[in-house]
ROZA-936962 format. One record per residue (C-alpha): residue number from 1; residue in three letters; x, y, z. Coordinates in nm, 2 decimals. Layout:
   k   r      u      v      w
 NUM Ala      X      Y      Z
...
! end
This chain:
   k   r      u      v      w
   1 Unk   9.78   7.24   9.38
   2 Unk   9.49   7.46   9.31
   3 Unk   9.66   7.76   9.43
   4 Unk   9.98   7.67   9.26
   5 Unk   9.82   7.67   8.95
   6 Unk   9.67   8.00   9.00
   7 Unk   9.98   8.16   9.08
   8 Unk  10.13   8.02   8.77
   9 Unk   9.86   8.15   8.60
  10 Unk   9.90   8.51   8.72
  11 Unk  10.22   8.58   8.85
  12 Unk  10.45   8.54   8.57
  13 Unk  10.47   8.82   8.33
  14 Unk  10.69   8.77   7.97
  15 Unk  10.95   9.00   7.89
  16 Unk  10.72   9.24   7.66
  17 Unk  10.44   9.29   7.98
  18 Unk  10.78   9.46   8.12
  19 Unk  10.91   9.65   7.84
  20 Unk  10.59   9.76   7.81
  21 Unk  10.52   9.93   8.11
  22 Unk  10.87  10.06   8.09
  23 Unk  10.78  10.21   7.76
  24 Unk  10.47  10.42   7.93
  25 Unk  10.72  10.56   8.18
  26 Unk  10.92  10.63   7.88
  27 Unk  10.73  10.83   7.62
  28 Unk  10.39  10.86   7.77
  29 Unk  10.50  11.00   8.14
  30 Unk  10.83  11.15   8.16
  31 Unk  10.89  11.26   7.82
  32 Unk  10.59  11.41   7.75
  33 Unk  10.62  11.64   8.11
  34 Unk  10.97  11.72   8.05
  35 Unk  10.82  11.77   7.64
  36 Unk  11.17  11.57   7.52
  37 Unk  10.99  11.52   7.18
  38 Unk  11.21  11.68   6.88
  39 Unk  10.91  11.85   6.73
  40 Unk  10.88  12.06   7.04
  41 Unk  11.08  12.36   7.00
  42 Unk  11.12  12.68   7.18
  43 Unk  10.93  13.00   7.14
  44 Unk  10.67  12.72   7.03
  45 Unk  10.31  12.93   6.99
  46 Unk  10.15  12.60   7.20
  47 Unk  10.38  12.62   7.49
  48 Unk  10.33  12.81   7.84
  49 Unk  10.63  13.01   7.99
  50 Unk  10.69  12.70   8.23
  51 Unk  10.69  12.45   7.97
  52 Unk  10.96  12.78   7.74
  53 Unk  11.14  12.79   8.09
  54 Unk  11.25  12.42   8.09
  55 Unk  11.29  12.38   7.74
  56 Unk  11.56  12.68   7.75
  57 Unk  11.74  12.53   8.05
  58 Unk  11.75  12.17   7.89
  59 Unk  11.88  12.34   7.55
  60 Unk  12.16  12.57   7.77
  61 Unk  12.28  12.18   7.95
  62 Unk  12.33  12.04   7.62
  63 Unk  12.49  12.29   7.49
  64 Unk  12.76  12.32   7.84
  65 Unk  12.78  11.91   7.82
  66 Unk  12.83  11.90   7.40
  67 Unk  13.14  12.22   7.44
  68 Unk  13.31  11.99   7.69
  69 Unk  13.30  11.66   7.48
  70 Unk  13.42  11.85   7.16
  71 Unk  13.67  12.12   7.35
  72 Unk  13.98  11.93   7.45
  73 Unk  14.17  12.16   7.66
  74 Unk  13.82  12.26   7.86
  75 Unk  13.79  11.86   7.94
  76 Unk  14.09  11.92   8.09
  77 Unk  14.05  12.21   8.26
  78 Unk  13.73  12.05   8.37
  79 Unk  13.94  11.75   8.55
  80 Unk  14.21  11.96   8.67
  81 Unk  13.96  12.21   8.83
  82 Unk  13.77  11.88   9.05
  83 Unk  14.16  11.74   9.17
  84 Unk  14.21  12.11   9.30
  85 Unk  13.85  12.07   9.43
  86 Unk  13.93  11.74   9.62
  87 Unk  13.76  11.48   9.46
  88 Unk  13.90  11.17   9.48
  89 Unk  13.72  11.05   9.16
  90 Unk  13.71  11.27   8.82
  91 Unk  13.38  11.30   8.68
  92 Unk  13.30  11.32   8.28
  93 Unk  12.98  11.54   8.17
  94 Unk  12.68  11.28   8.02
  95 Unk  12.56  11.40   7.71
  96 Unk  12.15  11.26   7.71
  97 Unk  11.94  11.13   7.36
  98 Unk  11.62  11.25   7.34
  99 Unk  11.43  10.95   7.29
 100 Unk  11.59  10.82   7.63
 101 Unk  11.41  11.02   7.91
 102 Unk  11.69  10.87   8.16
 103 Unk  11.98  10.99   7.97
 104 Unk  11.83  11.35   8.06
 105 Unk  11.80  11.23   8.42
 106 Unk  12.18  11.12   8.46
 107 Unk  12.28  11.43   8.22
 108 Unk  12.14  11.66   8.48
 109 Unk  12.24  11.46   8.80
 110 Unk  12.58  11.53   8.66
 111 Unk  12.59  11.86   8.57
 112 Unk  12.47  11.94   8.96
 113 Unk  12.79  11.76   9.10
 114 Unk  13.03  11.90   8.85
 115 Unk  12.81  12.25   8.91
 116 Unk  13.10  12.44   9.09
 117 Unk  13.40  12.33   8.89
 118 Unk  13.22  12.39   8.58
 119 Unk  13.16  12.72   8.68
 120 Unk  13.48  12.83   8.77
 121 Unk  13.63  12.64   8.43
 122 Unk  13.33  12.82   8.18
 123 Unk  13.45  13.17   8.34
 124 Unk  13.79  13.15   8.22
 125 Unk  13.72  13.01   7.82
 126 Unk  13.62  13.28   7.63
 127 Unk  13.50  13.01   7.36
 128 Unk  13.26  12.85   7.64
 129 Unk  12.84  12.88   7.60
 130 Unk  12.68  13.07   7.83
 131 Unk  12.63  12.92   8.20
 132 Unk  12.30  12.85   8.36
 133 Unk  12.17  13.11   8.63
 134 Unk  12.13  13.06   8.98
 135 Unk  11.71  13.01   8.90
 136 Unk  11.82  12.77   8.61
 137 Unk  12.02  12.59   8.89
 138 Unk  11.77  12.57   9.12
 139 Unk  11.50  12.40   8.87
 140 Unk  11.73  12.17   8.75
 141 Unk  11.80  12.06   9.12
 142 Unk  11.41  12.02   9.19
 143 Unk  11.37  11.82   8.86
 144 Unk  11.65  11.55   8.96
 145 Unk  11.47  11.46   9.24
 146 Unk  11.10  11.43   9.06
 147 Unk  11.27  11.20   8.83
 148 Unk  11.45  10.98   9.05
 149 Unk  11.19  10.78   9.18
 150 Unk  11.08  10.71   8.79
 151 Unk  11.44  10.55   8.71
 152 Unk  11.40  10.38   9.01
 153 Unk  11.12  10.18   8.90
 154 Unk  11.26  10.13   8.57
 155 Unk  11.58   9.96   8.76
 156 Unk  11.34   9.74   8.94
 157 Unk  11.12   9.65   8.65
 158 Unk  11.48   9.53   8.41
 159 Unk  11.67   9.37   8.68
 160 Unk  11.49   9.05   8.74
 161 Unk  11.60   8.81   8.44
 162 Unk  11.20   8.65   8.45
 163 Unk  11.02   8.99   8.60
 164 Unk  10.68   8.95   8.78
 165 Unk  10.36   9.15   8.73
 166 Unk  10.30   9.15   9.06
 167 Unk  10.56   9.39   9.13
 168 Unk  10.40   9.66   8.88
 169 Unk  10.09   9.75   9.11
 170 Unk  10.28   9.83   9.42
 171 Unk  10.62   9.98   9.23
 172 Unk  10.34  10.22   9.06
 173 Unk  10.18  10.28   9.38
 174 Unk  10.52  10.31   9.55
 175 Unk  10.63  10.57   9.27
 176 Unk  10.32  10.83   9.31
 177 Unk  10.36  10.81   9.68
 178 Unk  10.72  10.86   9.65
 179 Unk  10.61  11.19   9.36
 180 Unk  10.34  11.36   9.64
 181 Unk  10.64  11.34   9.90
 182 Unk  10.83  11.60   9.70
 183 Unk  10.87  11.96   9.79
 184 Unk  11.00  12.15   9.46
 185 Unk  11.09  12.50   9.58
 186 Unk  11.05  12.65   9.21
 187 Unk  10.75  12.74   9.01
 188 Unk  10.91  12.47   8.75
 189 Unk  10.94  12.26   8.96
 190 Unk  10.64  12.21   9.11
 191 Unk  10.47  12.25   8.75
 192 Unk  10.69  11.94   8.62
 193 Unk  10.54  11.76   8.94
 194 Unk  10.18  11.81   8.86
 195 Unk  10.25  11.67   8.48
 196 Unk  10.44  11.40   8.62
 197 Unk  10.12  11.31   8.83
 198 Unk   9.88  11.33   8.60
 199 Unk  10.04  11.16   8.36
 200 Unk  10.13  10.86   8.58
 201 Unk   9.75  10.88   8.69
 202 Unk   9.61  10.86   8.34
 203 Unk   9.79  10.61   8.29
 204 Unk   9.76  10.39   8.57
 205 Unk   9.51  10.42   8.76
 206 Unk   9.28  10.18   8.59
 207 Unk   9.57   9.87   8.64
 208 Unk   9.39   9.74   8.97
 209 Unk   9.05   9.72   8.84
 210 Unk   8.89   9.37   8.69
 211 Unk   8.77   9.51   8.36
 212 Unk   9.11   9.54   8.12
 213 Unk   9.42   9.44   8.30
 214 Unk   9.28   9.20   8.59
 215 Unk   9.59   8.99   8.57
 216 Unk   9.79   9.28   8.76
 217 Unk   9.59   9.27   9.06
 218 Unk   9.55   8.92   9.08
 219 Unk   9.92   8.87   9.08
 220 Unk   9.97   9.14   9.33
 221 Unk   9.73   8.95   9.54
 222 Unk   9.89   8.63   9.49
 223 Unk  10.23   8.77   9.57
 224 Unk  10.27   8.71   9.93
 225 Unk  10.44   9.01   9.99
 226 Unk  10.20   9.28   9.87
 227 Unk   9.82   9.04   9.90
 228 Unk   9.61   9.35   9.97
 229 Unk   9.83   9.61  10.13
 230 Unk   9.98   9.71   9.77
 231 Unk   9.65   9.80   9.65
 232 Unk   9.59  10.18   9.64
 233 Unk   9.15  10.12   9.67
 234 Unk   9.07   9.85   9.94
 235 Unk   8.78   9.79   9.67
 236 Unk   8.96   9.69   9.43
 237 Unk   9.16   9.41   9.65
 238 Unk   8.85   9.31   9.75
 239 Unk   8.74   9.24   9.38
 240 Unk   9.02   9.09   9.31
 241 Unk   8.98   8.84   9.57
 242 Unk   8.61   8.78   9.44
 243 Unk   8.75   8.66   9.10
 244 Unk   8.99   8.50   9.25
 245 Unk   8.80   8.28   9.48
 246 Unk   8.57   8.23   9.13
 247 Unk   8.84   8.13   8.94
 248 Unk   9.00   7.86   9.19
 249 Unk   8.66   7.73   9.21
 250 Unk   8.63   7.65   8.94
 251 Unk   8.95   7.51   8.87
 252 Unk   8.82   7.26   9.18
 253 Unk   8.50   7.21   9.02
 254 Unk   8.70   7.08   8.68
 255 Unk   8.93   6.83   8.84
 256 Unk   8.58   6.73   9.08
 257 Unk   8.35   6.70   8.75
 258 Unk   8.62   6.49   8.59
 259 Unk   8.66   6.26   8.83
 260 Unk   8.28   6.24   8.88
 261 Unk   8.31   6.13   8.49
 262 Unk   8.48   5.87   8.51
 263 Unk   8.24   5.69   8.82
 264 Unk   7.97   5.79   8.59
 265 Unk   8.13   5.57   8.31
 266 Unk   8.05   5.25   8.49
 267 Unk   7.70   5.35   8.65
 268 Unk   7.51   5.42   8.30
 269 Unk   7.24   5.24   8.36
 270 Unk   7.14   5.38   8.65
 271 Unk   7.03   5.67   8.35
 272 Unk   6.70   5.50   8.34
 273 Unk   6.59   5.58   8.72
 274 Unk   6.33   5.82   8.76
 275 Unk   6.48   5.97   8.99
 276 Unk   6.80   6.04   8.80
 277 Unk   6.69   6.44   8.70
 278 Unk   6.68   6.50   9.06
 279 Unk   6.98   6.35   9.16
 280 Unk   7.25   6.53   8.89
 281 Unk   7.07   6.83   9.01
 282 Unk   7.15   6.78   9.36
 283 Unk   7.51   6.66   9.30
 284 Unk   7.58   6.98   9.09
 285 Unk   7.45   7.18   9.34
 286 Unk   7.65   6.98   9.61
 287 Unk   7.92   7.01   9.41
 288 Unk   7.93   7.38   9.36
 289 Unk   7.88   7.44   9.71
 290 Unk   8.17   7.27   9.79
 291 Unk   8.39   7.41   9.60
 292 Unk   8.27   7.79   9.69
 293 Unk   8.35   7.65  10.01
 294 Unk   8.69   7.51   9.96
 295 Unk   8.79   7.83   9.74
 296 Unk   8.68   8.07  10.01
 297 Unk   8.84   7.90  10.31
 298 Unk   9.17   7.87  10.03
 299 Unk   9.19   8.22  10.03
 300 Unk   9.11   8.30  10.37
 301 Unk   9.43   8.08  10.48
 302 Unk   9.68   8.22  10.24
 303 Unk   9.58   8.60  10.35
 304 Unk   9.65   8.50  10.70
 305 Unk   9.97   8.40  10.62
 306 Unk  10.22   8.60  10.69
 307 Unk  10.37   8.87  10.46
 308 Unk  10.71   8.76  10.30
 309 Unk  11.04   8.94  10.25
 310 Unk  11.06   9.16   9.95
 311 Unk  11.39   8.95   9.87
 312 Unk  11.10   8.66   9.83
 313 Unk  11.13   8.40   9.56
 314 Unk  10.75   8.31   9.39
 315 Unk  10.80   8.06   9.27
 316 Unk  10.99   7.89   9.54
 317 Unk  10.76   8.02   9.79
 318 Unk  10.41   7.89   9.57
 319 Unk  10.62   7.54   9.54
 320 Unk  10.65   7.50   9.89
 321 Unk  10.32   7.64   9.98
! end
């Protein structure tokens, strides 16, 4: 029951814990590497030549994606140009909002599978804005994969309808791992990686530690599918399981003092012993023993346990257990 309760406790996060953390991918990672803000301009005196680079190249896909939607017949030059092509499906271009990092993501995913029809199509309007270059193609083609791994986790953070805070350590660890993989073959590229890193890093590095945020790592610990593999610092599992062990204690040591209460109400008079002092003392020390104990050799058995599926229910699995 003890353990139950501290999984309730811990492992259930409310709907803002998960907007939030999707609104630090939002605006405080992504948006500010990719500089998305509308106060950022180009030929801005505070920008370096990357930073003028991919500014230019986002301004040149909005511009390609905006002359599609509003021309009529290049729409349908655009879809006549993928059935002579072979595609089997016809693709529309995605125009992206700046406040929505991910609209830029699935605005440039796009524009590299409709790349060689739009090509072909742009040469033949005279009306059309000018095409990326083959550089311009190649950053956008390092960036889609940088920010992949960053929708990703915002996928996995909305689609559970009651999300867990558990997930958040390892999907965060999961997501720089995923970031130091990637192999940009541009100077832009590997410049938008670096932000994306030390952004993410700034951000969250500090979630497994005990000070601020201690709920996340407790509920990663608790969640029988990471326990202490998810943790990116052995140390920090570790402390986790400290407070952990502390808090089940005395969670133990409540329901044992309460009980002890209510034996206590019908031996009053046994206030007037001398020896009474010595006694409490010993039972409280007894008592706290114990429940050290008992919350240590708790913990020891649930980490021995085997690791669950990641298709693992909680709260089935902590109703059972």
């Amino acid at each position: 029951m003890t353990t139950r309760q501290m999984s309730s406790s811990h492992g259930t996060a409310s709907y803002s814990t998960s907007l939030c953390i999707r609104i630090l991918l939002n605006t405080l990672i992504v948006q500010q590497a990719l500089k998305l803000c509308d106060d950022e301009t180009v030929g801005s005196e505070n920008n370096n030549s990357d930073e003028e680079d991919l500014k230019l190249i986002l301004k040149k896909c909005r511009s390609i994606v905006g002359f599609f939607k509003r021309s009529e017949v290049g729409n349908r030059m655009l879809a006549e140009k993928q059935k002579q092509l072979g595609s089997s499906t016809i693709l529309k271009l995605k125009q992206d909002i700046s406040t929505r990092w991910n609209s830029t993501f699935f605005m440039l995913e796009r524009l590299i599978k409709l790349k060689e029809p739009i090509t072909i199509v742009m040469i033949n309007l005279k009306e059309a804005p000018n095409n990326l270059e083959s550089d311009e193609w190649s950053i956008i083609e390092d960036v889609i994969p940088l920010l992949k791994p960053f929708n990703n986790l915002t996928v996995e953070l909305s689609a559970e309808q009651y999300p867990t805070i558990s997930k958040v350590i390892p999907l965060i660890r999961g997501l720089q791992c995923s970031l130091g993989l990637k192999c940009p073959k541009t100077r832009q590229g590997n410049y938008i990686k670096e932000r994306l890193l030390e952004n993410t890093s700034k951000r969250f590095d500090g979630i497994e530690n005990q000070t601020i945020t201690p709920h996340f790592s407790r509920a990663t610990l608790l969640d029988p599918r990471c326990k202490k593999v998810a943790f990116g610092l052995t140390q920090n599992a570790n402390d986790a399981e400290i407070n952990l062990v502390s808090e089940i204690s005395t969670l133990m040591r409540n329901v044992s003092n309460t009980e002890q209460a209510a034996v206590e109400i019908n031996t009053s008079e046994d206030d007037d012993s001398v020896w009474y002092f010595l006694q409490s003392r010993v039972s409280t020390v007894q008592s706290q023993t114990t429940t050290t104990s008992s919350a240590i050799a708790l913990m020891k058995q649930y980490l021995g346990m085997p690791y669950q599926g990641l298709n693992c229910n909680m709260a089935t699995y902590w109703n059972e257990h």
